[in-house]
C-alpha positions as YAML, in Angstrom:
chain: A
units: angstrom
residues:
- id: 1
  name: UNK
  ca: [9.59, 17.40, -24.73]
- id: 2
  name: UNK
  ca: [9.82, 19.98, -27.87]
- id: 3
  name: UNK
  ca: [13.44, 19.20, -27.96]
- id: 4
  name: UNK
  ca: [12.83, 15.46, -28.86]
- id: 5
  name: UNK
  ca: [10.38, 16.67, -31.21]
- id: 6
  name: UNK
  ca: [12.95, 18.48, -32.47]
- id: 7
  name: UNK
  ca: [15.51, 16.13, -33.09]
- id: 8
  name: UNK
  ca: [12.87, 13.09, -33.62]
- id: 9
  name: UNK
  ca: [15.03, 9.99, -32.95]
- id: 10
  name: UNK
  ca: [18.52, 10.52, -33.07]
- id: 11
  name: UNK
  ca: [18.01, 11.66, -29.92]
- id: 12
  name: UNK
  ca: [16.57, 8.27, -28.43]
- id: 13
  name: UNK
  ca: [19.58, 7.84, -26.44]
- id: 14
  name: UNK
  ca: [19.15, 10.86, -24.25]
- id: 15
  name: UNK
  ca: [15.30, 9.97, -24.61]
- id: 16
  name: UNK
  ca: [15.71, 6.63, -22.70]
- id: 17
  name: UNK
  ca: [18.05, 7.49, -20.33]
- id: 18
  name: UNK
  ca: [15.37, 10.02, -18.85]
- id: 19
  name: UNK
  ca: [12.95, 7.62, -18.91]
- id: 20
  name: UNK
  ca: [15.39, 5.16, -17.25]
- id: 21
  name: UNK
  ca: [16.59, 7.61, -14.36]
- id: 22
  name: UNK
  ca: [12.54, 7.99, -14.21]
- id: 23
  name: UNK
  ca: [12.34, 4.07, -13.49]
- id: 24
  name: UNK
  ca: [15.33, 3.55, -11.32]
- id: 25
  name: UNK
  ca: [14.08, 6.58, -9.24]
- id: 26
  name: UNK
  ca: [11.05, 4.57, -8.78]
- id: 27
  name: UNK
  ca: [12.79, 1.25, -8.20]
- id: 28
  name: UNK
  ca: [14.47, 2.51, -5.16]
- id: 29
  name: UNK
  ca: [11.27, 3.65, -3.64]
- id: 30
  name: UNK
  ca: [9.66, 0.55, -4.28]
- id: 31
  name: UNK
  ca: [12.48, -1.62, -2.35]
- id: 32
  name: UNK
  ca: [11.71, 0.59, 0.54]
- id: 33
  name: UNK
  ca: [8.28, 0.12, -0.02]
- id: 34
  name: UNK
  ca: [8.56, -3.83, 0.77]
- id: 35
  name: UNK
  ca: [11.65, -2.90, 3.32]
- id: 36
  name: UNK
  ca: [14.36, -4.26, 0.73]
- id: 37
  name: UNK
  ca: [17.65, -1.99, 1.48]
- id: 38
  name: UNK
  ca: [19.04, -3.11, -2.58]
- id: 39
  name: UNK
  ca: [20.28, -0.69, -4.87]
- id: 40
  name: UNK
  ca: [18.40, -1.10, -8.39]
- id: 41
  name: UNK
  ca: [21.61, -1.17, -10.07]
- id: 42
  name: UNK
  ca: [22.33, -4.58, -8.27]
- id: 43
  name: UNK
  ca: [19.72, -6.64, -9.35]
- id: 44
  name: UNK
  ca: [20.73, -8.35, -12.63]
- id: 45
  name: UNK
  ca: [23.66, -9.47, -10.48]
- id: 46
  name: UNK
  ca: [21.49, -10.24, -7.61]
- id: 47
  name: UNK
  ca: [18.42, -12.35, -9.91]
- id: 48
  name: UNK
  ca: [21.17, -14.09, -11.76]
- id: 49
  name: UNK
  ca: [22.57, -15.61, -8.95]
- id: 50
  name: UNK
  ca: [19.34, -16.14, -6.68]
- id: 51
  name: UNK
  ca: [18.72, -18.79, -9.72]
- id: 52
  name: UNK
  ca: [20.66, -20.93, -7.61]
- id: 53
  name: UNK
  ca: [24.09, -21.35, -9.81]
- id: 54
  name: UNK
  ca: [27.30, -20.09, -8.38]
- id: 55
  name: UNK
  ca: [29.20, -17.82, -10.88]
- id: 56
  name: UNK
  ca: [32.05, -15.91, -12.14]
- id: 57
  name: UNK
  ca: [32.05, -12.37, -12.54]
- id: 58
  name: UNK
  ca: [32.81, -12.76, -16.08]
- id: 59
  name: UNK
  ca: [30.31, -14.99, -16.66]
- id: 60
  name: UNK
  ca: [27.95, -12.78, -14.47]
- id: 61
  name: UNK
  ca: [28.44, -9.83, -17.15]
- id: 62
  name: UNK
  ca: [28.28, -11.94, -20.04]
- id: 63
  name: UNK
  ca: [24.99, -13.01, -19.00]
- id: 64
  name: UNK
  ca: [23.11, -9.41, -18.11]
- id: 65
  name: UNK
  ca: [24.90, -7.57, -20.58]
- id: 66
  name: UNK
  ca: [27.60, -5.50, -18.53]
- id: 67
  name: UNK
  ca: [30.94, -4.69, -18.77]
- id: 68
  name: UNK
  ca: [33.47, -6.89, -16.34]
- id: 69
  name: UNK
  ca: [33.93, -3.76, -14.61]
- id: 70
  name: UNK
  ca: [30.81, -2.93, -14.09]
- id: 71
  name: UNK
  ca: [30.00, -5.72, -12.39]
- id: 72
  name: UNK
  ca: [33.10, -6.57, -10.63]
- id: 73
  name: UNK
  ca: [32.10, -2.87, -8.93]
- id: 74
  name: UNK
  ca: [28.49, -4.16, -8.01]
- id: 75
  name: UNK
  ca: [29.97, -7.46, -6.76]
- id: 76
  name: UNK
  ca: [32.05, -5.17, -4.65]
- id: 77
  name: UNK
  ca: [29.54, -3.45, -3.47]
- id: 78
  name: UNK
  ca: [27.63, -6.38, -2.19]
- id: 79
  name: UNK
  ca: [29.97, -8.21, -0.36]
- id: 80
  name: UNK
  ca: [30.11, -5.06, 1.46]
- id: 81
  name: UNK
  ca: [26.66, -5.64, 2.06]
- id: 82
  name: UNK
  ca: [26.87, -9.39, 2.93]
- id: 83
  name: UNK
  ca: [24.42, -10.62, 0.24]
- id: 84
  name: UNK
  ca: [26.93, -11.87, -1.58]
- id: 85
  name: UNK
  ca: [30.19, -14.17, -1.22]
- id: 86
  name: UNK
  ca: [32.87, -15.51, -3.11]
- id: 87
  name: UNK
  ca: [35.09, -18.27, -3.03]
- id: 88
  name: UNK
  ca: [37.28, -21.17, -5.05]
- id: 89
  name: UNK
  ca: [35.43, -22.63, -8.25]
- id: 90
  name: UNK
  ca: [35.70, -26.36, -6.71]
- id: 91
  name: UNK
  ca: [36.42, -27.69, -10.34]
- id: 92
  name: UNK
  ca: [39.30, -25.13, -10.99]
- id: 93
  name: UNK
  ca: [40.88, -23.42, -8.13]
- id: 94
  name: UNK
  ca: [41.98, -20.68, -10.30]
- id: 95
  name: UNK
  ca: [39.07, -19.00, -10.18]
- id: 96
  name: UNK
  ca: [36.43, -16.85, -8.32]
- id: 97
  name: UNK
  ca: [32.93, -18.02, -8.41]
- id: 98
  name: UNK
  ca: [30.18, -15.75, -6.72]
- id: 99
  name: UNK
  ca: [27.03, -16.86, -4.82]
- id: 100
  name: UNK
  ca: [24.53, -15.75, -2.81]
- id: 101
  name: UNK
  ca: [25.05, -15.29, 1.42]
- id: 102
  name: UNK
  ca: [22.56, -16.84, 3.53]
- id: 103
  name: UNK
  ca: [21.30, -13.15, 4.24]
- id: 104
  name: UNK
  ca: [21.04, -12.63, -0.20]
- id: 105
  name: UNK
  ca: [19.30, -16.40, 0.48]
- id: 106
  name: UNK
  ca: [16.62, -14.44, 2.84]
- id: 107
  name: UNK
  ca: [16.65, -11.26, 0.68]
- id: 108
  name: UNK
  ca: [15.81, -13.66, -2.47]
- id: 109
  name: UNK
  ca: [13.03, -14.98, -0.58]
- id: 110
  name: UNK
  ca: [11.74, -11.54, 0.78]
- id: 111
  name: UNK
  ca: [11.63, -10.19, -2.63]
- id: 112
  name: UNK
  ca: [9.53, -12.59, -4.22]
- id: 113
  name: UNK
  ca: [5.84, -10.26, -3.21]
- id: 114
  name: UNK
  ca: [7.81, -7.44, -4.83]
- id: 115
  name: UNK
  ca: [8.19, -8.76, -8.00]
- id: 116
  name: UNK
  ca: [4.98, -10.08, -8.22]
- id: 117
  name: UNK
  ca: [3.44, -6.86, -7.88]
- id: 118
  name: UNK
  ca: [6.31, -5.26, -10.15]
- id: 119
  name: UNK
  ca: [5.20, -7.63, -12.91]
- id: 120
  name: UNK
  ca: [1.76, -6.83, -12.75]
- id: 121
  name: UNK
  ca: [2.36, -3.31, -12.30]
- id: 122
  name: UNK
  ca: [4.54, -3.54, -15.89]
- id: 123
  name: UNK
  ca: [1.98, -5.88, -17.39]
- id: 124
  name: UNK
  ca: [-0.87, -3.17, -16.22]
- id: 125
  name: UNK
  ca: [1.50, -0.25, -18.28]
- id: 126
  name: UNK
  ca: [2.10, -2.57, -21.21]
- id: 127
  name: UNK
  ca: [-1.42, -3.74, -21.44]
- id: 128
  name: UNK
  ca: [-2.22, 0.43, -21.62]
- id: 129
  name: UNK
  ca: [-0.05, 0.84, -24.71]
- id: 130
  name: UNK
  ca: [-0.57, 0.55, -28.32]
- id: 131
  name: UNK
  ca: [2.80, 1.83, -30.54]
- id: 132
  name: UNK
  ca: [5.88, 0.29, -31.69]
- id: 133
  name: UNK
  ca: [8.74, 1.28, -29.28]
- id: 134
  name: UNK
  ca: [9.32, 5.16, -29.91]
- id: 135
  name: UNK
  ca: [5.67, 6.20, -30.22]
- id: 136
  name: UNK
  ca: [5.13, 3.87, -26.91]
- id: 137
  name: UNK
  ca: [8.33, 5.74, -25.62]
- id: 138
  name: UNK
  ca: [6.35, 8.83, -25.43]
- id: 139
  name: UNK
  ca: [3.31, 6.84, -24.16]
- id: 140
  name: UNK
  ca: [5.11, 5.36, -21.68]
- id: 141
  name: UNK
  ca: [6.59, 8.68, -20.35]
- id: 142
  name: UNK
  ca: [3.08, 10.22, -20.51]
- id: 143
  name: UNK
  ca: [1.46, 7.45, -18.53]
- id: 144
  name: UNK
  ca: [4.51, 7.43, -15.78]
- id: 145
  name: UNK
  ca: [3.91, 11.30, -15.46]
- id: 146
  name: UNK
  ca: [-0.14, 10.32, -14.32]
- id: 147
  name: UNK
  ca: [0.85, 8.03, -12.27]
- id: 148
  name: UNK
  ca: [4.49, 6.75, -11.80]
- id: 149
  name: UNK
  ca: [5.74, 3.27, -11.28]
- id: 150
  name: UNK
  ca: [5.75, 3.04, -7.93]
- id: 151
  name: UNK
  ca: [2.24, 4.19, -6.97]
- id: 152
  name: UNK
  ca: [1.25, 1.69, -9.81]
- id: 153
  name: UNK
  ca: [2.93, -1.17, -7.53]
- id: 154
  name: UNK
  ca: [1.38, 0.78, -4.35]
- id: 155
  name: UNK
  ca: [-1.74, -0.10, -5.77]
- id: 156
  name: UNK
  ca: [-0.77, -4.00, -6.76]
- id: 157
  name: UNK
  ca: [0.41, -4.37, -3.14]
- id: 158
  name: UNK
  ca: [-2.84, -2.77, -1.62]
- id: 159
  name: UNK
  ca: [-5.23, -5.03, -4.04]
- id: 160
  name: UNK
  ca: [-2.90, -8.03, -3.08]
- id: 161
  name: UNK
  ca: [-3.25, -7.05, 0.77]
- id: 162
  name: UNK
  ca: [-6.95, -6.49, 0.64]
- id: 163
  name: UNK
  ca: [-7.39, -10.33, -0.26]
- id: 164
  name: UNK
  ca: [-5.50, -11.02, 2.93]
- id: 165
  name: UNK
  ca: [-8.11, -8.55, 4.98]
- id: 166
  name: UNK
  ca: [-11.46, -10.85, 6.00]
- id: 167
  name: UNK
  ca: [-14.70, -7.96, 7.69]
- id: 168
  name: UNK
  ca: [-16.04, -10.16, 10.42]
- id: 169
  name: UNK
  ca: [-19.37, -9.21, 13.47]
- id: 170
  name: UNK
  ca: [-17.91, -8.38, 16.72]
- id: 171
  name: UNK
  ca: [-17.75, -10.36, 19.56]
- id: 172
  name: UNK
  ca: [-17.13, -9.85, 23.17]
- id: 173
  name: UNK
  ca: [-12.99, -10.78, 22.83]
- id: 174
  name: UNK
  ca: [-13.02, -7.48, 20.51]
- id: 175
  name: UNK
  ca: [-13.69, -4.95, 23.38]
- id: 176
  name: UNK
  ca: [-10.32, -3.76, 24.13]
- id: 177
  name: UNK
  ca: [-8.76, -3.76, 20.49]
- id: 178
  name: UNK
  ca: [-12.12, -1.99, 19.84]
- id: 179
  name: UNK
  ca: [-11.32, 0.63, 22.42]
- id: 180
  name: UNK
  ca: [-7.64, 0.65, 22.03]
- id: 181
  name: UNK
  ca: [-7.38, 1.47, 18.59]
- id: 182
  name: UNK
  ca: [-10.13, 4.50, 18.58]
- id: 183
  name: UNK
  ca: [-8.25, 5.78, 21.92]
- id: 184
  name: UNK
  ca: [-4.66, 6.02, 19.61]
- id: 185
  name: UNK
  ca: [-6.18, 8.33, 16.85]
- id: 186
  name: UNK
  ca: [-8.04, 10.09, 19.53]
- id: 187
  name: UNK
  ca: [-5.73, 10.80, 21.48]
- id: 188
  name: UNK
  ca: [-3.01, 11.38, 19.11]
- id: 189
  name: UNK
  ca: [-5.12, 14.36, 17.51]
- id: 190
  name: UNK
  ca: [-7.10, 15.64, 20.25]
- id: 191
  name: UNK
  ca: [-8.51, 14.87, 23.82]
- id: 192
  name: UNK
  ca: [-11.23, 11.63, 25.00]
- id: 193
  name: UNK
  ca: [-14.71, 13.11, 25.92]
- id: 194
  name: UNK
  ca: [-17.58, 11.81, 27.50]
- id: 195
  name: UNK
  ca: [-19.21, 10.22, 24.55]
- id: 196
  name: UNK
  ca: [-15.86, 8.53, 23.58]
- id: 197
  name: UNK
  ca: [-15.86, 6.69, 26.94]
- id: 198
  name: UNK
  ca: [-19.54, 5.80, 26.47]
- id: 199
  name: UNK
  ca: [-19.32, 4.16, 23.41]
- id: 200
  name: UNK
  ca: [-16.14, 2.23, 24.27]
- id: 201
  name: UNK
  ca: [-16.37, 0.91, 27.80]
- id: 202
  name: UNK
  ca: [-19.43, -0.34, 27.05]
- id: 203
  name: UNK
  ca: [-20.40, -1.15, 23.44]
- id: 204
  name: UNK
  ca: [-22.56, -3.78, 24.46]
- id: 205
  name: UNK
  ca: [-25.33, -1.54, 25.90]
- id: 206
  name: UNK
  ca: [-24.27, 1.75, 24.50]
- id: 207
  name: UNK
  ca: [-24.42, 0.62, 20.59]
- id: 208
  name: UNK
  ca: [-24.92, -3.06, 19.83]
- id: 209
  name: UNK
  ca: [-28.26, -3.23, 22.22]
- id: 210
  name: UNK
  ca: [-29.62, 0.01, 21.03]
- id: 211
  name: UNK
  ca: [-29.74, -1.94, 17.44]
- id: 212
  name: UNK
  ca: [-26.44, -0.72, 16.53]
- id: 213
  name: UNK
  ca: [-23.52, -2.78, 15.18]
- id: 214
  name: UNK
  ca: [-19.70, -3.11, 15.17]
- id: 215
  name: UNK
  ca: [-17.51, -4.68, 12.86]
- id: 216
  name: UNK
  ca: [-13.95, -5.73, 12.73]
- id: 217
  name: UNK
  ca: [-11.27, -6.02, 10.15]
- id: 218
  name: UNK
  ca: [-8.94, -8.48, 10.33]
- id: 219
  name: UNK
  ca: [-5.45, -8.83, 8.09]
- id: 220
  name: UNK
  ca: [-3.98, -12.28, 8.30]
- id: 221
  name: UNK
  ca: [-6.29, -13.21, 11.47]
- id: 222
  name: UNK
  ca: [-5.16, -9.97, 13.21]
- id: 223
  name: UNK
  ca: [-7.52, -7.51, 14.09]
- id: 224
  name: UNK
  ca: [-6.48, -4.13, 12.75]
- id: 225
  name: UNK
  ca: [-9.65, -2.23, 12.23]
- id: 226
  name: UNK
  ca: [-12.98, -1.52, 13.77]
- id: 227
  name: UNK
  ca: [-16.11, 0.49, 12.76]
- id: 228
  name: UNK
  ca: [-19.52, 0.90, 14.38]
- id: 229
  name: UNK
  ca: [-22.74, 1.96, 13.35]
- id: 230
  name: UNK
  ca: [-24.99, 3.64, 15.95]
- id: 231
  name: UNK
  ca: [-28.47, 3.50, 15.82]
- id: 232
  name: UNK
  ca: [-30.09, 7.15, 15.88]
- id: 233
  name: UNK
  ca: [-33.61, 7.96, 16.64]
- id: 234
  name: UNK
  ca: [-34.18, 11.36, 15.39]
- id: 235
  name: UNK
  ca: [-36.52, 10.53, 12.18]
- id: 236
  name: UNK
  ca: [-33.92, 11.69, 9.81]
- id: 237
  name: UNK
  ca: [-31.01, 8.96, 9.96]
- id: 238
  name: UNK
  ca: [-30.96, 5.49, 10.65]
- id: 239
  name: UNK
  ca: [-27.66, 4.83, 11.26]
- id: 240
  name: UNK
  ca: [-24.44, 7.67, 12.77]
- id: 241
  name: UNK
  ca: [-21.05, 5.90, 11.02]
- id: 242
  name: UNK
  ca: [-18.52, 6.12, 14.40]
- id: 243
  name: UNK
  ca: [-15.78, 5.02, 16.07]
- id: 244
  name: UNK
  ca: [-13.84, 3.78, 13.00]
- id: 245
  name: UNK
  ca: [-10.26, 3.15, 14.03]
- id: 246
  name: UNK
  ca: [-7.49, 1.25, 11.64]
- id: 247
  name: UNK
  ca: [-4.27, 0.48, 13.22]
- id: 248
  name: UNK
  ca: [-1.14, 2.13, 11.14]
- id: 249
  name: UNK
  ca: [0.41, -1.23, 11.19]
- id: 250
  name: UNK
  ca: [-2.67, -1.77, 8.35]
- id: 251
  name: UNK
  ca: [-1.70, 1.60, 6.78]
- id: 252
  name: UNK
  ca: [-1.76, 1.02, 2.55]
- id: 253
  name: UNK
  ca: [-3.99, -2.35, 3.05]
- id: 254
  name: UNK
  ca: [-7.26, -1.13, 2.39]
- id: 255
  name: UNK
  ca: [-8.79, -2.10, 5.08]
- id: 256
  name: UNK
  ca: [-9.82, 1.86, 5.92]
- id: 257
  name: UNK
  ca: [-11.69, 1.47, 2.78]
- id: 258
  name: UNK
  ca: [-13.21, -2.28, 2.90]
- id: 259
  name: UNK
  ca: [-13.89, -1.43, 6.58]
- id: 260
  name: UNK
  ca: [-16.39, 1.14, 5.73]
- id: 261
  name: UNK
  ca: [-17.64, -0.39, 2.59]
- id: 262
  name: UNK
  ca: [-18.68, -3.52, 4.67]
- id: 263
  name: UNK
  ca: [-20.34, -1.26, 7.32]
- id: 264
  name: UNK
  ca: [-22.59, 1.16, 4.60]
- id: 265
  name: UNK
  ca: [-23.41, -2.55, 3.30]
- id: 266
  name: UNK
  ca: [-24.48, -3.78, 6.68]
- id: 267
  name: UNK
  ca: [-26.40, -0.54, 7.21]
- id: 268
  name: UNK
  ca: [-28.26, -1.15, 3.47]
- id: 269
  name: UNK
  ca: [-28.89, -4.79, 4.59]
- id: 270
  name: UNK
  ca: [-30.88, -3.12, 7.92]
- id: 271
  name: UNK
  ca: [-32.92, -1.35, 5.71]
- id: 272
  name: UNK
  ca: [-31.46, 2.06, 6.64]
- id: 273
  name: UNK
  ca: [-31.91, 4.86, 3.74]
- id: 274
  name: UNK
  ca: [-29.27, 7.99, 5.35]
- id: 275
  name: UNK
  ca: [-26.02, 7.16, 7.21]
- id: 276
  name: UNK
  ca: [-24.51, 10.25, 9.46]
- id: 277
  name: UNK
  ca: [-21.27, 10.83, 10.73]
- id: 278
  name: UNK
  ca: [-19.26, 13.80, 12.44]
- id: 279
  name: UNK
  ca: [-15.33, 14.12, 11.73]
- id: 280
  name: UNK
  ca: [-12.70, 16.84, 11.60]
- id: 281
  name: UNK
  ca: [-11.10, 18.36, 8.48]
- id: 282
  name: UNK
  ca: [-7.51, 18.01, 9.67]
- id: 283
  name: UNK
  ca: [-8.15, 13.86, 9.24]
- id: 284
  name: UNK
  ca: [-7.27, 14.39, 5.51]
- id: 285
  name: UNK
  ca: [-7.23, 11.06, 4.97]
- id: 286
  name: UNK
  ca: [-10.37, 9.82, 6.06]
- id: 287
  name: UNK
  ca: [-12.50, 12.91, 4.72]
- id: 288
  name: UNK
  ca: [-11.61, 11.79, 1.10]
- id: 289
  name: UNK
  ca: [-12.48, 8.20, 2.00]
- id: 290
  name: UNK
  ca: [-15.97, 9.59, 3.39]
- id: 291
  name: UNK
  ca: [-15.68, 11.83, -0.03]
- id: 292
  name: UNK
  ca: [-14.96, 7.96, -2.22]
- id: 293
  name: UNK
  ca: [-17.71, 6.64, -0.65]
- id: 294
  name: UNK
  ca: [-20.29, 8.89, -1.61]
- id: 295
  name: UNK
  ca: [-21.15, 11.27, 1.94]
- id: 296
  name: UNK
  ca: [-21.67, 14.73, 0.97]
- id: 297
  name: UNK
  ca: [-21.27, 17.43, 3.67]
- id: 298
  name: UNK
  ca: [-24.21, 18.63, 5.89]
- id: 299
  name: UNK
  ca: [-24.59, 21.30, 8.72]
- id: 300
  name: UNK
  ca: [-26.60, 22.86, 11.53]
- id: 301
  name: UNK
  ca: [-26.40, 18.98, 13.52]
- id: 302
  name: UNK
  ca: [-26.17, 19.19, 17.38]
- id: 303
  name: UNK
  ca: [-23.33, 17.14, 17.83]
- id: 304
  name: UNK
  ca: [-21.61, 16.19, 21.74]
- id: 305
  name: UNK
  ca: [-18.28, 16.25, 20.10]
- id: 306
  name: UNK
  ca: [-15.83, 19.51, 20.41]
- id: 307
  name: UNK
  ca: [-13.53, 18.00, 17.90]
- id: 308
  name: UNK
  ca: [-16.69, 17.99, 15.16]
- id: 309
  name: UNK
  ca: [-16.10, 20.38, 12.74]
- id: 310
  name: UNK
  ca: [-17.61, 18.57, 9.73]
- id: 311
  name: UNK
  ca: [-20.56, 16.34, 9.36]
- id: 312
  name: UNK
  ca: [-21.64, 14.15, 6.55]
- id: 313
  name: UNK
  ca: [-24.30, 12.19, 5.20]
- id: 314
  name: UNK
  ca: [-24.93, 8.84, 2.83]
- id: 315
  name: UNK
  ca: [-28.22, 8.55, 1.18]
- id: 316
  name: UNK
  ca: [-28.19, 4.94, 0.44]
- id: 317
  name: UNK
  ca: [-29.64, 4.46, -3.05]
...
């Protein structure tokens, strides 16, 4: 940035249209993120006319501030696409008027999550700012290189999924999502053992009579995650954290993470003081959750498991 600092503000121009390819690069990724196939450039057109008033295209660039071209291009563009359509102005037939197509109708509809979280994403970046415009310029571009606008409505999204995501006991009915959901990540990274099909055929007697306990995550009333704690009887841990499975239809929920905040809660409410568990480093992902939540690695265990190459302890405060 020592060329801006350089030319201080005659230069804003060049200045904003960085920061705007910066944005729009984001944009795109966040329609993919809520499975929106829209081009960024589209949506003054598209908002204006999900407001429910058919328009002109002159009147259309008038109102966002584009050239007639311009957005005789994008209109173009999304008739190609279907969201749009166009047709005789009913009170003169000399003219075009543009409104939405019953797919923009559903696309309108879809979007509506997205721009909540895009809102408070902006509102969250605003709020973090404290300038007039070209010393917030710089803010702004410092902020977005931390953490850029998408990952800033990746993390709107997850905190508005986690409200959808209710931690409930198990019960008998939960035995084969239980099962089938720690036999996927099992088996897609390495092989069932013995121990695996003890706990899982039968966590009645194998963990819940023993003193142990299971819990279940559910996201809108499905069940999409499941975590155990086994009770241990070798005077240094109360409680071995295993057999936590989420589903990758609940992948950027939260529920990995509310999952096994629940369960380290249950295990405080048992009166249990050190929480074990055995993993493997190539899970990435769930060794910096472990990592979040506080374990810190141990060694020197017996463990049943080939796959264990890491274990882990929680001292519960």
């Amino acid at each position: 940035m020592d060329f801006f600092e350089q030319t201080g503000k005659v230069a804003i121009g060049s200045r904003l249209r960085m920061l705007t390819d910066k944005v729009t690069e984001d944009a795109a990724n966040i329609y993919q993120l809520y499975n929106i196939d829209m081009q960024p450039k589209w949506f003054p057109v598209f908002y204006s006319l999900s407001q429910g008033e058919e328009k002109t295209i002159t009147e259309l660039a008038k109102l966002i501030g584009h050239s007639h071209p311009s957005v005789s291009k994008m209109i173009g563009e999304m008739l190609k696409k279907g969201y749009v359509k166009e047709s005789r102005d009913k009170e003169d037939g000399r003219r075009n008027v543009i409104s939405l197509s019953d797919a923009g109708k559903q696309v309108a509809d879809k979007i509506k999550d997205q721009l909540i979280d895009v809102e408070a994403a902006i509102e969250e970046l605003s709020a973090q700012t404290q300038n007039k415009l070209w010393e917030a310029i710089g803010e702004w571009e410092f902020l977005l290189e931390q953490k850029n606008l998408l990952r800033r409505v990746m993390e709107k999204k997850k905190e508005r999924d986690s409200l959808k995501v209710e931690i409930i006991d198990y019960q008998p009915k939960y035995q084969e999502i239980f099962r089938s959901l720690n036999v996927e990540w099992i088996s897609k990274y390495f092989t069932m053992e013995e121990s695996d099909y003890k706990a899982l055929d039968n966590p009645q007697g194998y963990i819940l009579d023993k003193g142990g306990v299971i819990l279940v995550a559910r996201y809108e009333g499905e069940p999409l995650g499941v975590c155990a704690l086994i009770k241990m009887n070798d005077g240094e841990y109360d409680f071995e954290l295993a057999k936590m499975a989420v589903s990758p239809k609940a992948q950027g929920k939260n529920v990995g993470f509310l999952l096994a905040n629940a369960i380290i809660e249950k295990a405080r409410s048992l009166s249990a003081t050190k929480i074990y568990l055995e993993s493997n480093t190539i899970l990435k992902p769930a060794i910096n959750l472990y990592h979040k939540l506080g374990f810190k690695k141990v060694a020197g265990k017996p463990t049943p498991y080939a796959r264990c190459n890491i274990q882990m302890e929680l001292v519960l405060k």
